[in-house]
C-alpha positions as CSV (number, residue, x, y, z in Angstrom):
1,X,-15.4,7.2,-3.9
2,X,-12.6,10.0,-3.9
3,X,-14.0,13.7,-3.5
4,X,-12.2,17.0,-3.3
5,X,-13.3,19.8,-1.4
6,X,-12.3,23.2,-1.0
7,X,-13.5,26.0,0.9
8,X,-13.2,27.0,4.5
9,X,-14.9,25.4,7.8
10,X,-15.2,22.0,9.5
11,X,-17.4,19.7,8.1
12,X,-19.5,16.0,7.7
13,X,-18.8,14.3,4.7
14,X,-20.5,11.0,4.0
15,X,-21.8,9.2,1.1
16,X,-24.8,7.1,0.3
17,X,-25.9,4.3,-2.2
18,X,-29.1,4.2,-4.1
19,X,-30.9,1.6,-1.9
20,X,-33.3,0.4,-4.7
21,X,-31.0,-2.0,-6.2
22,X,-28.0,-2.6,-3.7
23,X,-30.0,-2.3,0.0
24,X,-28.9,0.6,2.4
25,X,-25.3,0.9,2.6
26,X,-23.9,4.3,3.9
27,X,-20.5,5.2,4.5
28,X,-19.3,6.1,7.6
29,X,-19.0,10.2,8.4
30,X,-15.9,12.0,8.1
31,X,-15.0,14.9,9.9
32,X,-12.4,17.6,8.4
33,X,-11.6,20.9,8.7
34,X,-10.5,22.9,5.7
35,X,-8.2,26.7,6.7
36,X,-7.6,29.3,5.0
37,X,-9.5,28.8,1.9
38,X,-7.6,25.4,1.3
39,X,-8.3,22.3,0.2
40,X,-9.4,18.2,1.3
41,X,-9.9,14.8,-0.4
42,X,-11.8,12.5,0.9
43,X,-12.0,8.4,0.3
44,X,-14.9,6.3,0.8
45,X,-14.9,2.2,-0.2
46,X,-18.2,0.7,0.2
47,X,-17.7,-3.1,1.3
48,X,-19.9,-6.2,1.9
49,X,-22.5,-4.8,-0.5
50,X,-24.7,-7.7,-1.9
51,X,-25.8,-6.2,-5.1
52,X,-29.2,-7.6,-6.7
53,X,-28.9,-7.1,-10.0
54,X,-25.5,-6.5,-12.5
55,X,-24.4,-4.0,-15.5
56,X,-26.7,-1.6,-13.7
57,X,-26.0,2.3,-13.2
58,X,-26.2,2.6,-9.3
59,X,-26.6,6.8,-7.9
60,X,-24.1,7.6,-5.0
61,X,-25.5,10.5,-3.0
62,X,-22.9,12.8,-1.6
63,X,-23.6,14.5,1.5
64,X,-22.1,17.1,3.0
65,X,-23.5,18.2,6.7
66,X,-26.6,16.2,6.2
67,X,-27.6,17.6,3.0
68,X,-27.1,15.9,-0.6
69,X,-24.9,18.3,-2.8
70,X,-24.3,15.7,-5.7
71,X,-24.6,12.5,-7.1
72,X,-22.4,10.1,-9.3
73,X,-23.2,7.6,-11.5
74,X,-21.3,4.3,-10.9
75,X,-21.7,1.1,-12.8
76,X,-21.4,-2.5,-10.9
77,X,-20.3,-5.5,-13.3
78,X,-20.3,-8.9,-11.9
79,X,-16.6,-10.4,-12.9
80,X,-16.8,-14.6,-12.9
81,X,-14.0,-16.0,-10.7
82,X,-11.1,-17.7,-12.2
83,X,-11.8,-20.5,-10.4
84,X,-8.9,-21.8,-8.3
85,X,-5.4,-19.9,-7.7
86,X,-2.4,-21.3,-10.3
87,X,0.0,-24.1,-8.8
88,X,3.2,-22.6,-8.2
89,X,4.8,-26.0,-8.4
90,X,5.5,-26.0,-4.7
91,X,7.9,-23.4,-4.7
């Protein structure tokens, strides 16, 4: 999850994902402090999620002090591994 922020102020910036289908995973908070009218991205990566279904739209809530100010829409497809990694001929 990348967000931009702009305004002025410290604050607590967090993200959550919609526990019906994937559990409750939260992110971590972050703390920044944005001067003089400026600006500040943030970057969550939610890991070790065990999602229970596929090809589903999941809601991320994005908090700010506490309080939900948006949500996005992301979309979680289950990708089939290739199986084993190629032989480099022992090079």
């Amino acid at each position: 999850m990348v967000n931009h922020w702009e305004g002025n102020g410290t604050f607590n910036a967090g993200e959550h994902l919609n526990p019906e289908f994937a559990g409750s995973s939260h992110s971590a908070a972050s703390t920044f402090t944005i001067e003089n009218q400026g600006y500040a991205t943030t970057v969550t990566f939610f890991t070790n999620v065990a999602f229970r279904s596929f090809a589903v739209r999941f809601i991320v809530s994005i908090m700010i002090d506490g309080k939900q100010i948006a949500e996005k829409a992301i979309f979680v497809h289950h990708v089939a591994s290739a199986g084993r990694a190629p032989n480099d001929g022992g090079n």
